[in-house]
C-alpha positions as CSV (number, residue, x, y, z in Angstrom):
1,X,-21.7,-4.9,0.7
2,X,-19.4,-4.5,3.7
3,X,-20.6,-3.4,6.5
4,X,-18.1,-1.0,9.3
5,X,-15.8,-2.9,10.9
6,X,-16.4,-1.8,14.6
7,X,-14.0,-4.0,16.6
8,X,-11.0,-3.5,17.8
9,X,-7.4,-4.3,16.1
10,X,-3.9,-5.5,17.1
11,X,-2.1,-2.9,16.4
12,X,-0.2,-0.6,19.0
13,X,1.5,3.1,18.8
14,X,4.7,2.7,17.8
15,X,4.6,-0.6,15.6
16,X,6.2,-0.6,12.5
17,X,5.1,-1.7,9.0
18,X,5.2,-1.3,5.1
19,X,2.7,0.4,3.4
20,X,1.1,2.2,0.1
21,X,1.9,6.2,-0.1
22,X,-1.6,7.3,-0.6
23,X,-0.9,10.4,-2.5
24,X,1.7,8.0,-4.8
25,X,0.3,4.5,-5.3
26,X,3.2,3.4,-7.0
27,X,5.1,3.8,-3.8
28,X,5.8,1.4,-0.5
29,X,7.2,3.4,2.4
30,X,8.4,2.6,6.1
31,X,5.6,3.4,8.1
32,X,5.0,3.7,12.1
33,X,1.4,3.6,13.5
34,X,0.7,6.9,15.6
35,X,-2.9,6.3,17.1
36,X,-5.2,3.0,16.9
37,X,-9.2,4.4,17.0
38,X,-11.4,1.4,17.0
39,X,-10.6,-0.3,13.6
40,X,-8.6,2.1,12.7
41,X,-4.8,3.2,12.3
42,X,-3.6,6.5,12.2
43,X,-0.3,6.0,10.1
44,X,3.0,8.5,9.8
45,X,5.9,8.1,7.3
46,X,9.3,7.4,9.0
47,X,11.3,11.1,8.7
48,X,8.0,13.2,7.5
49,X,6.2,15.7,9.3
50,X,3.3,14.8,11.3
51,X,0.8,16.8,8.4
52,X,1.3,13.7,5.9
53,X,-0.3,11.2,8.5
54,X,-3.1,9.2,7.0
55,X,-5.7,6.7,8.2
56,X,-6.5,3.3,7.3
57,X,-8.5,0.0,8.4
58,X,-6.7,-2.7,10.3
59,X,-7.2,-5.2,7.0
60,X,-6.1,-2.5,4.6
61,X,-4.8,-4.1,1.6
62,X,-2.4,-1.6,1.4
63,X,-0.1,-2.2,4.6
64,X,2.3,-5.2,4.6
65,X,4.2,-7.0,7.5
66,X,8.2,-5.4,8.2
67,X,10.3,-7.4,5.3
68,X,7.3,-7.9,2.9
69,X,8.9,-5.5,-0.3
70,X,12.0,-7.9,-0.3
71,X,10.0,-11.0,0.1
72,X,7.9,-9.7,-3.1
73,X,10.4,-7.5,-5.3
74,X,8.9,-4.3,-4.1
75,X,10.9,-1.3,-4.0
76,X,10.6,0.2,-0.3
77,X,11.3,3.8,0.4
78,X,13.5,4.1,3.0
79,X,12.6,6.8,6.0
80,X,13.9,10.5,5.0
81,X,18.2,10.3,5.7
82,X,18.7,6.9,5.1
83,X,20.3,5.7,1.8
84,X,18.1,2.8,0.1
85,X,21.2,0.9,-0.4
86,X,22.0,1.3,3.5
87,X,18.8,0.4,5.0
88,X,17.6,-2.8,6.7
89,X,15.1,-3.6,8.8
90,X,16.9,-5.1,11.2
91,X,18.8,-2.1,12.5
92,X,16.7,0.1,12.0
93,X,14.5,-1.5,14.4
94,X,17.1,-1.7,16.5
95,X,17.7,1.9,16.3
96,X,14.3,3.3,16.8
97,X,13.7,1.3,19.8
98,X,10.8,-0.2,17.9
99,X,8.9,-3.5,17.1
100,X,7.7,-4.4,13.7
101,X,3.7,-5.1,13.8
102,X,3.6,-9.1,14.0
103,X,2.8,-10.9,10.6
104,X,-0.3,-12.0,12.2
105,X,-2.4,-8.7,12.1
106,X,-1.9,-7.9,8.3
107,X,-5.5,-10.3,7.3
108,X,-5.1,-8.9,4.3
109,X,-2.4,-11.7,3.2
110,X,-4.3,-14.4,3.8
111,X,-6.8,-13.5,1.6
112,X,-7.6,-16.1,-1.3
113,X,-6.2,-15.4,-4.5
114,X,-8.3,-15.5,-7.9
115,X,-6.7,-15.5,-11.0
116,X,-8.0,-12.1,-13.0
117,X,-6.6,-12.4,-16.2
118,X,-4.6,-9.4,-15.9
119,X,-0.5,-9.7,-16.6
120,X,1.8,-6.9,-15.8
121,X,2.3,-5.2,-19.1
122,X,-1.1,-5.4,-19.9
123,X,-3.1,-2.2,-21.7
124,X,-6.2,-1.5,-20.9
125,X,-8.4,1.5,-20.8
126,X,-9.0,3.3,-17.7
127,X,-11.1,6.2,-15.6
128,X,-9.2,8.8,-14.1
129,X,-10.2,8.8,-10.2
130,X,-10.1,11.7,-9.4
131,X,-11.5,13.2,-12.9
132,X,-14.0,10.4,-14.0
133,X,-14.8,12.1,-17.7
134,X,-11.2,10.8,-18.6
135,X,-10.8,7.7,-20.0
136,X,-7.3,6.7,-20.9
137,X,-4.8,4.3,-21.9
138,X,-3.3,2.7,-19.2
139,X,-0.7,0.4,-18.6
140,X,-0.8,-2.4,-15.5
141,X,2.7,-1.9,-14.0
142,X,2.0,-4.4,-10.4
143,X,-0.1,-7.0,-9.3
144,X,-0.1,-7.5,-5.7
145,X,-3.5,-10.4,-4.8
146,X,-6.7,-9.6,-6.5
147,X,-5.3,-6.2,-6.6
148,X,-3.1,-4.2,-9.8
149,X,-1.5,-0.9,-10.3
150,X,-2.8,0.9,-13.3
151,X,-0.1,3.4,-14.7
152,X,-1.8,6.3,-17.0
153,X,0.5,6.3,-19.9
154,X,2.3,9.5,-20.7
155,X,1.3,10.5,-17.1
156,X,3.4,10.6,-14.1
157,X,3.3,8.5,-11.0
158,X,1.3,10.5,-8.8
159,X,-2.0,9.3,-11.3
160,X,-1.4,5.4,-10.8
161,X,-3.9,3.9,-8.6
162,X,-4.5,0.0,-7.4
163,X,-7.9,-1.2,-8.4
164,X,-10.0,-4.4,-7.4
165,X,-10.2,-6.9,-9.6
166,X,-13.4,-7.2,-8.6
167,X,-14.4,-3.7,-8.6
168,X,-14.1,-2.4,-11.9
169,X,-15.3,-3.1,-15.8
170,X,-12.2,-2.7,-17.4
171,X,-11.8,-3.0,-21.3
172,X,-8.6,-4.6,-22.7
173,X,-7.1,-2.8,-25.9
């Protein structure tokens, strides 16, 4: 059980981070926070209209610090006109006028690590989210904490979703 975070956060409009594409799991983007509400971020994708906006918690496990996708091997999305191969952080920032949110507000990486078992690679069965009468084989593809990314095989990348380790009954093939 965890109960609603009411207090406040360090984030501020304008910051700039890393983070999860909702609607694409499978994807890190450059992301800029729009509007702080409580414990609450209201985030917008670098380049995108305002209507793909989402909110998270402060201690969202799927936000990272400015830098984290290179630090970890992730592939970051670069903002819409900017050439992967092209962008860095460093001017961009620079560019925008911005600040990148300071490593110390992301709680989410401090967060104790327990080994699952799980191995990227690894086949397992899984429920559909958003269609929980499927069950299918799945492929892990990431492992990020006490978090992976399960892949539907023979499904594109708009089905993959991150699950709990602690959250789920899985059953390995």
């Amino acid at each position: 059980y965890q109960s609603f975070p009411y207090n406040k956060n360090g984030f501020k409009v304008g910051m700039k981070l890393e983070g999860v594409d909702p609607e694409h799991q499978s994807i890190y983007c450059v992301l800029t926070v729009a509007e702080v509400c409580g414990y609450r971020i209201r985030l917008h994708f670098d380049g995108y209209p305002d209507c793909y906006d989402f909110w998270v918690n402060a201690d969202s496990s799927d936000i990272h610090p400015v830098g984290w996708c290179e630090k970890t091997g992730h592939k970051l999305h670069p903002p819409k006109g900017y050439k992967e191969e092209e962008f860095n952080w460093p001017s961009y920032l620079k560019a925008c006028k911005a600040q990148a949110a300071p490593k110390s507000l992301f709680e989410n990486q401090n967060a104790t690590v327990i080994p699952s078992g799980f191995r990227v690679g690894m086949k397992l069965e899984a429920v559909d989210k958003k269609n929980p009468t499927f069950v299918c084989v799945a492929t892990v593809t990431d492992m990020v904490d006490n978090r992976f990314l399960v892949h539907f095989d023979n499904w594109d990348e708009s089905y993959d979703y991150w699950y709990d380790v602690f959250d789920l009954y899985p059953s390995e093939m």
